[in-house]
Each structure stands twice: as C-alpha cells, then as structure tokens.
ChimeraX commands (.cxc) that place a marker at each C-alpha (Angstrom):
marker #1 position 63.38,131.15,100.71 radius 0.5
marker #1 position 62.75,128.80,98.09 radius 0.5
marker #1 position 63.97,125.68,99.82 radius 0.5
marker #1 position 67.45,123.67,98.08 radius 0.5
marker #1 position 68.62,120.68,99.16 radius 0.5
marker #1 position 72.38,121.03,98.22 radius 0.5
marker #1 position 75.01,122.03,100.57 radius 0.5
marker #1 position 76.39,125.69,99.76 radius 0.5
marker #1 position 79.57,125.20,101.21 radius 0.5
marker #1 position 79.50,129.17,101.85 radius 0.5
marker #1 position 76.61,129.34,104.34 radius 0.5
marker #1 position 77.01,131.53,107.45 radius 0.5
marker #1 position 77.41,128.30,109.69 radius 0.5
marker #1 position 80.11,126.83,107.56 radius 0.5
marker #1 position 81.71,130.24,107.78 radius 0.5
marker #1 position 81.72,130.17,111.29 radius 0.5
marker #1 position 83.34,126.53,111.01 radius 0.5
marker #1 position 86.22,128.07,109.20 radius 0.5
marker #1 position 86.91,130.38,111.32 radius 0.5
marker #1 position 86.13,133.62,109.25 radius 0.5
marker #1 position 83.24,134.88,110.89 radius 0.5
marker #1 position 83.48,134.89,115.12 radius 0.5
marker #1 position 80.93,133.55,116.85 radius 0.5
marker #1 position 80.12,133.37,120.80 radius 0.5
marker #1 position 81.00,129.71,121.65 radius 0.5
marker #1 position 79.52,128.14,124.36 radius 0.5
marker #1 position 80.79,124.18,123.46 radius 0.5
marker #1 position 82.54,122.39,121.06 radius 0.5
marker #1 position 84.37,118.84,120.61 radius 0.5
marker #1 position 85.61,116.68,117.54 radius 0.5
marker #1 position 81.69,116.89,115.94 radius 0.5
marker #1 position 80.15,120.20,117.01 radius 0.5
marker #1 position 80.05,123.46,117.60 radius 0.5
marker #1 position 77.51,125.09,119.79 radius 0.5
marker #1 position 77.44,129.19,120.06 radius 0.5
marker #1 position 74.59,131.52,121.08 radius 0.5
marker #1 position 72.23,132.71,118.32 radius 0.5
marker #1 position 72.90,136.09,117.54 radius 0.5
marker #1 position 69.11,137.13,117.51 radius 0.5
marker #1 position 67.50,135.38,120.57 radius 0.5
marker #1 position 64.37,134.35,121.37 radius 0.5
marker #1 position 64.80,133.54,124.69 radius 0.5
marker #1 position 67.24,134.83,127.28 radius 0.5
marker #1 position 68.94,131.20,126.15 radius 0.5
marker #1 position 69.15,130.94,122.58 radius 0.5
marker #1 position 72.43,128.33,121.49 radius 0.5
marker #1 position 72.53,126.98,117.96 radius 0.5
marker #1 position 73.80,123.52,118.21 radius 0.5
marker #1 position 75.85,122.58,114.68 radius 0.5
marker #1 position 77.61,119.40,113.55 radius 0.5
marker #1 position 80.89,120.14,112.25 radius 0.5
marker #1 position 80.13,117.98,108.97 radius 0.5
marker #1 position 78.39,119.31,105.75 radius 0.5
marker #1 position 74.93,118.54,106.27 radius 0.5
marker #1 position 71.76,120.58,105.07 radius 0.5
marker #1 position 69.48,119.06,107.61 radius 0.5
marker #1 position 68.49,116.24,109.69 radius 0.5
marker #1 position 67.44,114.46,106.74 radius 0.5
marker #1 position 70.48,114.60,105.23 radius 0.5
marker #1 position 72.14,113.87,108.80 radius 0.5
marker #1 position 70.36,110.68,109.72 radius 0.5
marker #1 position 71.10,109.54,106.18 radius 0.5
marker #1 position 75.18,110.39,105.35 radius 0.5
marker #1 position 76.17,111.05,109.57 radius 0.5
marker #1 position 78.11,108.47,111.24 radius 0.5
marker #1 position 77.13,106.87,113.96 radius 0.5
marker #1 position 79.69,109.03,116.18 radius 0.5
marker #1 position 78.54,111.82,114.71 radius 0.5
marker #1 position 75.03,111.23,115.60 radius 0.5
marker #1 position 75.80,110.28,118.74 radius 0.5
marker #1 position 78.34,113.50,119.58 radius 0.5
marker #1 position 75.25,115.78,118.10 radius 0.5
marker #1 position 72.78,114.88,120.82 radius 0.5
marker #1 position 75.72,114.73,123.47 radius 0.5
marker #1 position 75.92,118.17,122.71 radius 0.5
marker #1 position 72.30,119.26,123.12 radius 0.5
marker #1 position 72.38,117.73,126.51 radius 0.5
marker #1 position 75.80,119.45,127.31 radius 0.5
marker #1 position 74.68,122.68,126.29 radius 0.5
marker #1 position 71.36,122.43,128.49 radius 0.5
marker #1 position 73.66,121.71,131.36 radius 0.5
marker #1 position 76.03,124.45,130.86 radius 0.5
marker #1 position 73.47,126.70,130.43 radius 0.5
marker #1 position 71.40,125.29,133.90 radius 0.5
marker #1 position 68.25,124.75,131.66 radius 0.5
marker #1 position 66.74,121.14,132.66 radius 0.5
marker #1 position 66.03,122.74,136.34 radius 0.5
marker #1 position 63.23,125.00,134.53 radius 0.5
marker #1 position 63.20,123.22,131.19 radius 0.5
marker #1 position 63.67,123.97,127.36 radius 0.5
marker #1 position 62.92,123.51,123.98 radius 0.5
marker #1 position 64.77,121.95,121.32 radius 0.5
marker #1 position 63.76,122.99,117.79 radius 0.5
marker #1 position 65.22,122.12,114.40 radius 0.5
marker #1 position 63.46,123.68,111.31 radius 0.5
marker #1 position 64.02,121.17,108.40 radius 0.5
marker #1 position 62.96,122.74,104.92 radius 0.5
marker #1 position 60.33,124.84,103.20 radius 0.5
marker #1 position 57.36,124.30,105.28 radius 0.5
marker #1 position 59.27,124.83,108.64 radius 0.5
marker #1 position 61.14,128.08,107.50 radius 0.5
marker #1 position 64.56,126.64,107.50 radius 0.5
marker #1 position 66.98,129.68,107.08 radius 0.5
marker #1 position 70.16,128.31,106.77 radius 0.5
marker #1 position 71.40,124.93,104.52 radius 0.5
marker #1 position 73.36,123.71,107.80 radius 0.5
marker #1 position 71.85,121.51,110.40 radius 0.5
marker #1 position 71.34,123.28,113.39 radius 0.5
marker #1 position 69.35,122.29,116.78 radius 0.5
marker #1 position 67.88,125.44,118.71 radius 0.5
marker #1 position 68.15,125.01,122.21 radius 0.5
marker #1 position 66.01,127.53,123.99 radius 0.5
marker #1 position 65.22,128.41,127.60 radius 0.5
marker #1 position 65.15,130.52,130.43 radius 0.5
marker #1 position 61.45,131.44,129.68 radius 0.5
marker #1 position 57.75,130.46,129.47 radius 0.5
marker #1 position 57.89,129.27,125.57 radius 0.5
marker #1 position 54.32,128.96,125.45 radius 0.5
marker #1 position 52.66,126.49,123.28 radius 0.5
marker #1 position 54.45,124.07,120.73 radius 0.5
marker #1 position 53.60,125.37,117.66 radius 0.5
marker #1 position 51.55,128.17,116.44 radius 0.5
marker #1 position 48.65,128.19,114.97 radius 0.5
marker #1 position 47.81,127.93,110.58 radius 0.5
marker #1 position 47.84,131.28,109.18 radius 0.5
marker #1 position 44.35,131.84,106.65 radius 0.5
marker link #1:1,2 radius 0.2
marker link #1:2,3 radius 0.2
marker link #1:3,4 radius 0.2
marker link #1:4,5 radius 0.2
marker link #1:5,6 radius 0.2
marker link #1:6,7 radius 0.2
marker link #1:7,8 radius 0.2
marker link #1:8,9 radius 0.2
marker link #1:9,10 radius 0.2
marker link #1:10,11 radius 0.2
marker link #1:11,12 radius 0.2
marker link #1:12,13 radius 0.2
marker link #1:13,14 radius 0.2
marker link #1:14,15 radius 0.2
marker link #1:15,16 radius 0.2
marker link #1:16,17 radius 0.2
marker link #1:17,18 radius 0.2
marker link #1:18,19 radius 0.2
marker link #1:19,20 radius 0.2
marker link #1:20,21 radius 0.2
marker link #1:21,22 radius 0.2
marker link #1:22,23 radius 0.2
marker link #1:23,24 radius 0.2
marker link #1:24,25 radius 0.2
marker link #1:25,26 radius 0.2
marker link #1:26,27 radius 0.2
marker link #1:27,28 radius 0.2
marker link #1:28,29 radius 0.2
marker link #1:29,30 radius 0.2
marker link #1:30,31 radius 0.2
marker link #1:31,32 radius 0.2
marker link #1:32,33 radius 0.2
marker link #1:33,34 radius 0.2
marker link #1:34,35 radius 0.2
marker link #1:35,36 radius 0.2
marker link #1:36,37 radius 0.2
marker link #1:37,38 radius 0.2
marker link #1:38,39 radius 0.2
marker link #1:39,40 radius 0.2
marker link #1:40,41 radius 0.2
marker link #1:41,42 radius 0.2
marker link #1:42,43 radius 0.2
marker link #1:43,44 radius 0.2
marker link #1:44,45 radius 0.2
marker link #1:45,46 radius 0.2
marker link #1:46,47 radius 0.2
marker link #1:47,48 radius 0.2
marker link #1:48,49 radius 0.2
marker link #1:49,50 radius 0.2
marker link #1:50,51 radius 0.2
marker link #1:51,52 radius 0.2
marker link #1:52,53 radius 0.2
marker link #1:53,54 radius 0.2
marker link #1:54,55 radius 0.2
marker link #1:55,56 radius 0.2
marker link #1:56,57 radius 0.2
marker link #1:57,58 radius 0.2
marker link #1:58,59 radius 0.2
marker link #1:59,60 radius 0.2
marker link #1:60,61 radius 0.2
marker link #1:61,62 radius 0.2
marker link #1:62,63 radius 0.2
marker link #1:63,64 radius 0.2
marker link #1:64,65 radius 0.2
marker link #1:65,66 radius 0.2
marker link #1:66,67 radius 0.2
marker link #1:67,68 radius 0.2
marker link #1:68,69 radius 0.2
marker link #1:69,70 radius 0.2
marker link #1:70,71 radius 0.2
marker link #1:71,72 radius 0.2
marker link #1:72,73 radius 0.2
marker link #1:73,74 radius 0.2
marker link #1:74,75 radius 0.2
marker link #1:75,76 radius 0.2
marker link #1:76,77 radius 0.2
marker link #1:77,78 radius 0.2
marker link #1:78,79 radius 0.2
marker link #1:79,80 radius 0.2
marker link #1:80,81 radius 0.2
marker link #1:81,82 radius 0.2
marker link #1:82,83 radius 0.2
marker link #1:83,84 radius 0.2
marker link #1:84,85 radius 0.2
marker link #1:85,86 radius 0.2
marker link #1:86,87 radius 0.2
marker link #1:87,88 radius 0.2
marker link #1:88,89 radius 0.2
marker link #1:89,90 radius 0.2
marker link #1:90,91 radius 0.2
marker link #1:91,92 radius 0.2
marker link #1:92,93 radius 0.2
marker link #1:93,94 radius 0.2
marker link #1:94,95 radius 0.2
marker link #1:95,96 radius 0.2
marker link #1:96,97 radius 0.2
marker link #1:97,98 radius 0.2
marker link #1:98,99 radius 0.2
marker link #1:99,100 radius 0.2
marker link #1:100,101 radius 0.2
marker link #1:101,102 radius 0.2
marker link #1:102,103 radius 0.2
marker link #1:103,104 radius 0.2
marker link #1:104,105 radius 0.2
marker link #1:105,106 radius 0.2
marker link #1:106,107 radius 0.2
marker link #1:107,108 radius 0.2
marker link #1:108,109 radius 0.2
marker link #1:109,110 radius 0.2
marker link #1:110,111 radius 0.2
marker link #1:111,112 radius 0.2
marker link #1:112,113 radius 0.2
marker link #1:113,114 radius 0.2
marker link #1:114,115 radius 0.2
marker link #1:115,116 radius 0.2
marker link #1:116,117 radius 0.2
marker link #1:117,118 radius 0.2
marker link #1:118,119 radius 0.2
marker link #1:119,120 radius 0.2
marker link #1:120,121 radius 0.2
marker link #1:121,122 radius 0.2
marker link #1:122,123 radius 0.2
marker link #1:123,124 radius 0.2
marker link #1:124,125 radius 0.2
marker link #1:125,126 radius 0.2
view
C-alpha cells in the first residue's frame, strides 16, 4: 500500500462507525469502539478504534483531545478485562504507516491474547 496520510472518510473502520457495515462489538462509549478483528491472529483478536477521524497515532497525539486520549487507553484496558487477558497476558500493537504495514487510514490498537505470541517483532527480511 503506498502509504497516505489523509483521512479517506470511506475507510472500512469509518464504515463501521456509521453504521453501514456490522461489526462484532465487544465495547464502546462516547470515544470508541472496540469489535473483534474479523481475521484473527489469536483466539483474542479486538481492534480498538477512536470514534474521531484520525489516520494514526501520529495524527492522534497531535489533533485528539485530551478526553479522547484518555477514553482510547481506557478502552484498551477495558477490553483486556472483558476479554480475561491480563491473567495470561497480551499484546497491544498499532501499525502506524509504510514501514509497519498499516492497512487501514483509521487508528486502530490490536489487542491480542489468549496465546503464546512469541517474540516482539520478527526478524528483517534480505
């Protein structure tokens, strides 16, 4: 994907936002809206979104209010808990651009469990 840092206001995320694609929620309040991942890698695999237009967490940190920062991370934790994953611990992943294979121009925290996840991150390809 050659990476672009504008919104498109017609991403699959902001879709799901709208309401015209379902998706399998497992949390939401005022700022986010967390629903599991429709290709898992893990036998817990939740997509954690803010409800805001954001492309990443670059874009996040810089144009997010501080409630909206604060309601994002809320979430993560909330989601862990519903989903009983700090007993055996998890991952949480955000890819942010080119170089980290970010798929979709909407902020999104992966938070994974329920599984040996193996080392952090893999090795350089060549």
């Amino acid at each position: 994907m050659a990476y672009d840092m504008t919104y498109d206001p017609n991403n699959i995320f902001a879709r799901i936002l709208r309401g015209e694609i379902p998706c399998d929620k497992v949390y939401e309040d005022e700022n986010c809206l967390a629903f599991n991942d429709i290709a898992p890698k893990a036998p817990v695999h939740v997509l954690v979104i803010p409800k805001g237009a954001y492309v990443n967490l670059d874009d996040f940190h810089a144009k997010a209010s501080d409630a909206e920062i604060a309601a994002l991370i809320r979430a993560v934790g909330t989601v862990a808990k519903l989903k009983d994953l700090p007993a055996t611990g998890y991952r949480i992943l955000s890819n942010n651009g080119e170089d980290a294979h970010q798929e979709v121009p909407h902020l999104h925290i992966h938070v994974i469990g329920k599984r040996d996840l193996g080392g952090m991150v893999g090795k350089p390809k060549g």
